[in-house]
C-alpha positions as CSV (number, residue, x, y, z in Angstrom):
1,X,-94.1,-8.6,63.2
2,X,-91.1,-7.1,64.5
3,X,-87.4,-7.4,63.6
4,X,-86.8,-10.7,64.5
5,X,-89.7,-12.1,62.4
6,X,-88.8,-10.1,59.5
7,X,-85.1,-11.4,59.9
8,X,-86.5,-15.2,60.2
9,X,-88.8,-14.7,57.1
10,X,-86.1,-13.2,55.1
11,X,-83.9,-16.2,56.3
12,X,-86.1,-18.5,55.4
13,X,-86.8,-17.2,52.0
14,X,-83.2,-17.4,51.5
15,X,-83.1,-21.2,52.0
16,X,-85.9,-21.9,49.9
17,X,-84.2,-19.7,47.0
18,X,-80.8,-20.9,47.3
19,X,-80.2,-24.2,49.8
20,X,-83.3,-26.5,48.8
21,X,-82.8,-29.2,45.6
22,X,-86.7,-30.6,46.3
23,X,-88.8,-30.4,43.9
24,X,-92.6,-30.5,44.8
25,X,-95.6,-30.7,41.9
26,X,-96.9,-27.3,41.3
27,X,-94.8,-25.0,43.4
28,X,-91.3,-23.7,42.7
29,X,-90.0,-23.2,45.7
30,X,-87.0,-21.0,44.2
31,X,-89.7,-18.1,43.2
32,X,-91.5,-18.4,46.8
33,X,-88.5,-18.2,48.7
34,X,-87.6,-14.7,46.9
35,X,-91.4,-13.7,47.1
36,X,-90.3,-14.5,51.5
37,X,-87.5,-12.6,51.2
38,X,-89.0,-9.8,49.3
39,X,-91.7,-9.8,52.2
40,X,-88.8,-10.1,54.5
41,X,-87.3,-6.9,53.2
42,X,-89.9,-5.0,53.2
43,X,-90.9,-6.0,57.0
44,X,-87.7,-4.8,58.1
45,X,-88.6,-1.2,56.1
46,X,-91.7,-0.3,57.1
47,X,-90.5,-1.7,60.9
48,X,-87.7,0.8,60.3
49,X,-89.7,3.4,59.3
50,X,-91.9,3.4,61.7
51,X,-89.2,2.8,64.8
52,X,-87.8,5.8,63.5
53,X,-90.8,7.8,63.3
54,X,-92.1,6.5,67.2
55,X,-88.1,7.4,68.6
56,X,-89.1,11.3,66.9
57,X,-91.8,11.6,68.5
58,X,-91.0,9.8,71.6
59,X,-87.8,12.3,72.1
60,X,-90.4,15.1,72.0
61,X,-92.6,13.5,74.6
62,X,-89.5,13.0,76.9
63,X,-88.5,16.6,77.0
64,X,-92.1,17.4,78.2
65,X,-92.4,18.2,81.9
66,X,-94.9,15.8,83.6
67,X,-96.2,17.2,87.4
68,X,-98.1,14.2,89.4
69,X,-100.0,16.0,92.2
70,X,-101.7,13.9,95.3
71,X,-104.5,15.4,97.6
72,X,-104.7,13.0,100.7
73,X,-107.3,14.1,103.6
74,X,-108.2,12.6,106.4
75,X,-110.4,10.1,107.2
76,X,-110.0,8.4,104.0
């Protein structure tokens, strides 16, 4: 899930915690929109996290040299 999902989760979660008056038998939709946001949150971290850690490494890989080399004969 990238950042987009995580934002729409957390966004979500929001709603159900704070814009929603229904009231459904056996569910309280206050706790599970914080338990959606709370997922939502942490999404967004460990997406973070690991963007960060793929941009490090991918700075390291970009000041690499790459050589391509090509061999053509004749005939072929």
């Amino acid at each position: 899930m990238g950042i987009g999902g995580c934002i729409l989760v957390f966004a979500a979660g929001a709603v159900l915690a704070f814009g929603v008056d229904w009231h459904v038998k056996g569910v309280d939709l206050p706790v599970v929109g914080v338990i959606l946001m709370v997922a939502g949150l942490l999404g967004l971290i460990t997406y973070g996290a690991l963007f960060h850690r793929r941009r490090f490494l991918g700075d390291r890989v970009a000041d690499s040299e790459i050589v391509e080399e090509r061999h053509y004969r004749d005939g072929y």
